[in-house]
C-alpha positions in Angstrom: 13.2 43.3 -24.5 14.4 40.1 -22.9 18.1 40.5 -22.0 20.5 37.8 -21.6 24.2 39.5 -19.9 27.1 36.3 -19.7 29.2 37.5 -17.8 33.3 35.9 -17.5 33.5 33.6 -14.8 36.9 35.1 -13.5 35.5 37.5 -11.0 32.2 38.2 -9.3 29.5 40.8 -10.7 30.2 43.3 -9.4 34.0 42.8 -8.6 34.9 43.2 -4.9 38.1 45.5 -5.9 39.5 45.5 -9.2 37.3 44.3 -12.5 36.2 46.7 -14.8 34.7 44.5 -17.1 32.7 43.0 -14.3 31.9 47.1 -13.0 30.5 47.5 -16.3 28.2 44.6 -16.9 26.9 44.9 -13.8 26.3 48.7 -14.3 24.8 47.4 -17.7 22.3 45.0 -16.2 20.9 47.9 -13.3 20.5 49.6 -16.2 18.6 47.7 -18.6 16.2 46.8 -15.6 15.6 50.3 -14.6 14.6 51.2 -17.9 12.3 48.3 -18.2 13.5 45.3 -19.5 13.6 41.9 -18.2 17.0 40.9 -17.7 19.0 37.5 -16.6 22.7 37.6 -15.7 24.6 34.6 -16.1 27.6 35.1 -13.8 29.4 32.9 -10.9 27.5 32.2 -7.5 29.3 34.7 -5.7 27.9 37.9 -7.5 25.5 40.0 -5.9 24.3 42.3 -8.8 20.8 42.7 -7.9 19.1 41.5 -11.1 17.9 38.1 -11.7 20.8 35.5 -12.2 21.7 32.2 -12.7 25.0 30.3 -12.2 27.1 26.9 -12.6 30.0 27.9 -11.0 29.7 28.7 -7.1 32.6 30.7 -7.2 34.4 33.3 -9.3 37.6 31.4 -11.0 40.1 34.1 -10.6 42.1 36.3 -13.5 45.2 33.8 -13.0 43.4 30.6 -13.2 44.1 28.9 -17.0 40.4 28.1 -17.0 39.9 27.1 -20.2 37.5 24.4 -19.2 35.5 26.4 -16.4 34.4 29.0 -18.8 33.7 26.8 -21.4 31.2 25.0 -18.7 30.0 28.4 -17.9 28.9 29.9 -21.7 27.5 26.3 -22.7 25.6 26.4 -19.6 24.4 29.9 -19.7 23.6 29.7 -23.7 21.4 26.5 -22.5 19.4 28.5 -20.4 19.1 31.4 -23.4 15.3 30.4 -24.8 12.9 32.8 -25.1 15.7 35.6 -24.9 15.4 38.4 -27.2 18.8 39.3 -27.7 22.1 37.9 -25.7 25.3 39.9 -24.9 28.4 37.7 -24.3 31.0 39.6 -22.5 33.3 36.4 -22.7 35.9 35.1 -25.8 35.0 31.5 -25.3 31.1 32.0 -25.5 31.3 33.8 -28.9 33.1 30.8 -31.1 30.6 28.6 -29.7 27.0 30.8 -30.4 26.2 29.7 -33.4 25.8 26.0 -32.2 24.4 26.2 -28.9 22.5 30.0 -28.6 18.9 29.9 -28.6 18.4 33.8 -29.4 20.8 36.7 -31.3 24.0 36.9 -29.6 26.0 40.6 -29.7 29.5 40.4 -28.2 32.1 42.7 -26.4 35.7 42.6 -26.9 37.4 44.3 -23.8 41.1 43.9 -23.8 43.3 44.5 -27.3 43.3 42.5 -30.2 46.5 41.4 -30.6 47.2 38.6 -32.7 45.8 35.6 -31.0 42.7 37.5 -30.2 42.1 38.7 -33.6 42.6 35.6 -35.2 39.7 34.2 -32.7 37.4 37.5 -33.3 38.2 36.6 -37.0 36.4 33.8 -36.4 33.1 35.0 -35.5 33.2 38.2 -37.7 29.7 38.1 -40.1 28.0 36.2 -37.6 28.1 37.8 -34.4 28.4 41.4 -34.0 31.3 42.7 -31.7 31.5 45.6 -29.5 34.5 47.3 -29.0 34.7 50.0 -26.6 37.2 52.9 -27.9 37.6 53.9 -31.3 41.2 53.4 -30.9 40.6 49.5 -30.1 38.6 49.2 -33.1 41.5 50.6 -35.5 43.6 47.7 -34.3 40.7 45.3 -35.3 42.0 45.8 -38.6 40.0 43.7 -41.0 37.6 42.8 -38.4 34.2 44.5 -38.6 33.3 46.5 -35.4 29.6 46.5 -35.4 29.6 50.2 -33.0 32.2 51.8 -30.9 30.8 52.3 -27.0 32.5 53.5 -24.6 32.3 52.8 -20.6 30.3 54.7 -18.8 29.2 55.4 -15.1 26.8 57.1 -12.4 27.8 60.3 -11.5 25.8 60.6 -8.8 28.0 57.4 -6.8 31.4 59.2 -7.1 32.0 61.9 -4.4 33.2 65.4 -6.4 36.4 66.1 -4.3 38.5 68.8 -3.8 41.8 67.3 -4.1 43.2 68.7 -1.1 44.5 65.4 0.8 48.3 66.7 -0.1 48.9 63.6 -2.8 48.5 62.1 -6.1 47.0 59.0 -7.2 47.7 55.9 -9.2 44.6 52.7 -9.4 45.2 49.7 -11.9 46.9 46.5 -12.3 50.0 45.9 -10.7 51.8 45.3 -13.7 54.8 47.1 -16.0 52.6 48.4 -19.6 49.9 50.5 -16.6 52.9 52.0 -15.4 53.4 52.1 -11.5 56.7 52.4 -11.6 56.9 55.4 -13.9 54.3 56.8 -11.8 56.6 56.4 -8.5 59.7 58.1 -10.5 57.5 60.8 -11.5 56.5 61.8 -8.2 60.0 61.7 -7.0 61.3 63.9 -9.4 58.2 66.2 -9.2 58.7 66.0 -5.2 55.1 65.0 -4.2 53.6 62.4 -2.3 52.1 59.2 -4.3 49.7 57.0 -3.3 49.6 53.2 -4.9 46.5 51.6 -4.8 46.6 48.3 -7.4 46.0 45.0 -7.9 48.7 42.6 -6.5 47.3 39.0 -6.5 49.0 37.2 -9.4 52.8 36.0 -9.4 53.7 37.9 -12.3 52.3 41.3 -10.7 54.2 40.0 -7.6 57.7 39.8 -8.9 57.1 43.2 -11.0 56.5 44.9 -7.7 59.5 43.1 -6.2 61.7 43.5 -8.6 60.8 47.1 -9.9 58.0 49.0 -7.6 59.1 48.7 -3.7 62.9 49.9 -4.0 61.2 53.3 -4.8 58.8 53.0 -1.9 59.8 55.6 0.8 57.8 58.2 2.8 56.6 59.8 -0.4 55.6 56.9 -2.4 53.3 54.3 -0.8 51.8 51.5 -1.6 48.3 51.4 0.2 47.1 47.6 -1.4 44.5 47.0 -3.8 41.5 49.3 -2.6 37.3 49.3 -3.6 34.5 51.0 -2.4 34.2 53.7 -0.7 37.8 53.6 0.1 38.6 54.0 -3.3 36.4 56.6 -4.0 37.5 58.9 -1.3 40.8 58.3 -2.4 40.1 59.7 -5.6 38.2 62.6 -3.9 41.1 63.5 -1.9 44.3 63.3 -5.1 45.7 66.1 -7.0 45.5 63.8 -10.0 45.6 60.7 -11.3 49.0 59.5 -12.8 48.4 57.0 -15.4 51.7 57.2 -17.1 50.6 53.4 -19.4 53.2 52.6 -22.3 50.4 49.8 -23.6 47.4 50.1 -26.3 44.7 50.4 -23.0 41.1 49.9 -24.6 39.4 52.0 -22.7 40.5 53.2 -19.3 37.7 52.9 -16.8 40.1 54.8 -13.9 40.4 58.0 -15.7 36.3 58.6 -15.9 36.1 57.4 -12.3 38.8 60.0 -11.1 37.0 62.9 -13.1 33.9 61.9 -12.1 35.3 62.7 -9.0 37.3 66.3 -10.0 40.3 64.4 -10.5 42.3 65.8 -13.2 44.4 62.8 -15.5 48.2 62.8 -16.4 48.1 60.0 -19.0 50.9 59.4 -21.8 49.1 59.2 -25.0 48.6 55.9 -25.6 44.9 53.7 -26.2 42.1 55.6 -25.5 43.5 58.1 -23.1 43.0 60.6 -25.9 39.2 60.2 -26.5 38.9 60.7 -22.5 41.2 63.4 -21.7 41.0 67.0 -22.7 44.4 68.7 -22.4 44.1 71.9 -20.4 40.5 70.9 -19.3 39.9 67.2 -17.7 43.9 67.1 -17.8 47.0 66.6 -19.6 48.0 63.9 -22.0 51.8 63.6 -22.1 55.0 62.6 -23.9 57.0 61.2 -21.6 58.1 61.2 -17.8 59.5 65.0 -17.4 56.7 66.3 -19.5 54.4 64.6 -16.8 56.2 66.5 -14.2 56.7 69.5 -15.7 52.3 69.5 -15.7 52.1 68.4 -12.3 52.5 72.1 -12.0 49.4 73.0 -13.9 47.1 70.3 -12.7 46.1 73.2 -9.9 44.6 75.3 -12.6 42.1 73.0 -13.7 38.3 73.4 -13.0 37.7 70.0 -10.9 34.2 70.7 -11.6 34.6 70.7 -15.5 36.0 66.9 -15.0 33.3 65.6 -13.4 30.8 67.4 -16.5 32.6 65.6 -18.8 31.8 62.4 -17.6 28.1 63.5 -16.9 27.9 65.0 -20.7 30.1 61.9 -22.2 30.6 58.8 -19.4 27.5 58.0 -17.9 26.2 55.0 -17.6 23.0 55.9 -18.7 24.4 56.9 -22.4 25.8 53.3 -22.0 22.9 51.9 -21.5 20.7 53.5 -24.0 23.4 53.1 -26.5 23.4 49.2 -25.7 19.8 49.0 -26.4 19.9 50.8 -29.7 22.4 48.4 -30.8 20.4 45.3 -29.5 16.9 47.0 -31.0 18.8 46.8 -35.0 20.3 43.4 -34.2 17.0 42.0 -33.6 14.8 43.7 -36.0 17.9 42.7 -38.6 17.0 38.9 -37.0 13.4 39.7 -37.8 13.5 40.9 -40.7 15.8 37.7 -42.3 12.9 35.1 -40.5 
């Protein structure tokens, strides 16, 4: 097949630190190449994803940025450039609303945050003519009377995450700097628990700026810190090193993409049970999923019992990229065939 990824023009493919959505399309486009199709990724100039890829913007717009009129530039652009495609996957909201005019092949789409009310009223839109992704089975239950073409989860590569042994003497939080992901829940459970946290999130925007301010660094001390926003191998060896992850969200999280990168390292999870963190954790085996704050502590104490080497299997039985992929293509092989088939 000919496969047409658009990328949003917010951050580069793949992202530098934070950016799951851009991890994953770019994970997506490896993969389709290395199982043999021909593949073009329509992203900003800055990416370095090693398929072929084209670009209007020089330069990744940024998650704060209003950008209305960038990524419309962007999808019009990259739908221009769609001919001779045999099936186009629009990770975008913009690009969607705009397919049936301007798309030049079969266009599948991806939601990846929530749909709350202004996003459902936009994927409402769309519904009938453009089949939509979502990417946990509890995201799709809040799509209400939106039809969810398939349910796919994230997935990675194993064999790039380092299985640790979780003896660098601290636990571990990765996300968003930002209140419904939880950091500071996260620092007050390692206070009560008494053991050493280590902060590693996203701080760029004003908004997660004044949340840290205002709620995060007054319980920074020696046992909580805050280590930046991190990538890499940096953040991989990080994960290698924790006791567990804390990812103590109060939000409807559609997927979770930390949770299989710290058990793909050993890392057990500690999540509250909210969004997907059910459909990733396994209580008593990949980790614990928890009521509240001093349930979380209280299994802080368990966390030791845990067979790191049964959390990484479950992301190499369940999370790899290459169930992604192939799961990807099946859906894109019926979409087209259905295309077919009505010509």
């Amino acid at each position: 097949m000919r496969i047409a990824l658009i990328a949003p023009p917010w951050l580069p493919v793949p992202p530098i630190g934070y950016g799951g959505t851009e991890a994953v399309i770019d994970r997506l486009a490896r993969g389709f190449e290395a199982a043999g199709h021909e593949v073009r990724l329509f992203t900003t100039g800055d990416s370095t994803c090693p398929v072929p890829r084209a670009a209007v913007l020089e330069h990744a717009v940024g998650m704060g940025s209003a950008g209305v009129a960038s990524e419309l530039r962007h999808v019009i652009r990259a739908y221009d450039q769609t001919e001779g495609f045999d099936i186009v996957h629009d990770h975008t909201l913009a690009g969607p609303l705009i397919a049936d005019r301007v798309a030049r092949a079969p266009v599948v789409t991806t939601n990846h945050g929530p749909f709350d009310d202004e996003v459902r009223d936009l994927y409402r839109l769309i519904a009938g003519r453009v089949p939509i992704v979502a990417i946990s089975r509890a995201q799709a239950a809040t799509a209400r009377d939106i039809p969810i073409a398939r349910v796919i989860h994230h997935g990675i590569d194993p064999d790039q995450f380092p299985l640790g042994a979780g003896t660098g003497g601290y636990c571990l939080f990765v996300g968003r700097m930002a209140p419904e992901k939880g950091v500071a829940r996260a620092a007050a459970v390692a206070h009560a628990a008494g053991v050493r946290l280590l902060i590693a999130a996203k701080m760029r925007e004003p908004g997660e700026r004044r949340y840290f301010e205002e709620a995060v660094q007054p319980l920074l001390d020696d046992r909580v810190t805050y280590v930046g926003e991190v990538g890499g191998r940096e953040k991989l060896e990080l994960f290698a090193g924790a006791r567990a992850l804390l990812n103590p969200i109060r939000w409807p999280e559609p997927f979770g993409l930390v949770m299989i990168e710290a058990l793909a390292c050993g890392t057990p999870v500690l999540s509250f049970r909210e969004g997907a963190a059910p459909e990733i954790v396994e209580p008593g085996v990949t980790g614990f999923l928890c009521d509240d704050e001093p349930d979380m502590v209280a299994r802080l104490e368990e966390v030791g019992d845990l067979d790191r080497r049964a959390c990484r299997a479950a992301v190499e039985g369940w999370f790899s990229a290459d169930r992604m992929v192939a799961e990807h293509l099946d859906l894109y092989e019926r979409v087209v065939g259905r295309e077919v088939a009505a010509a």
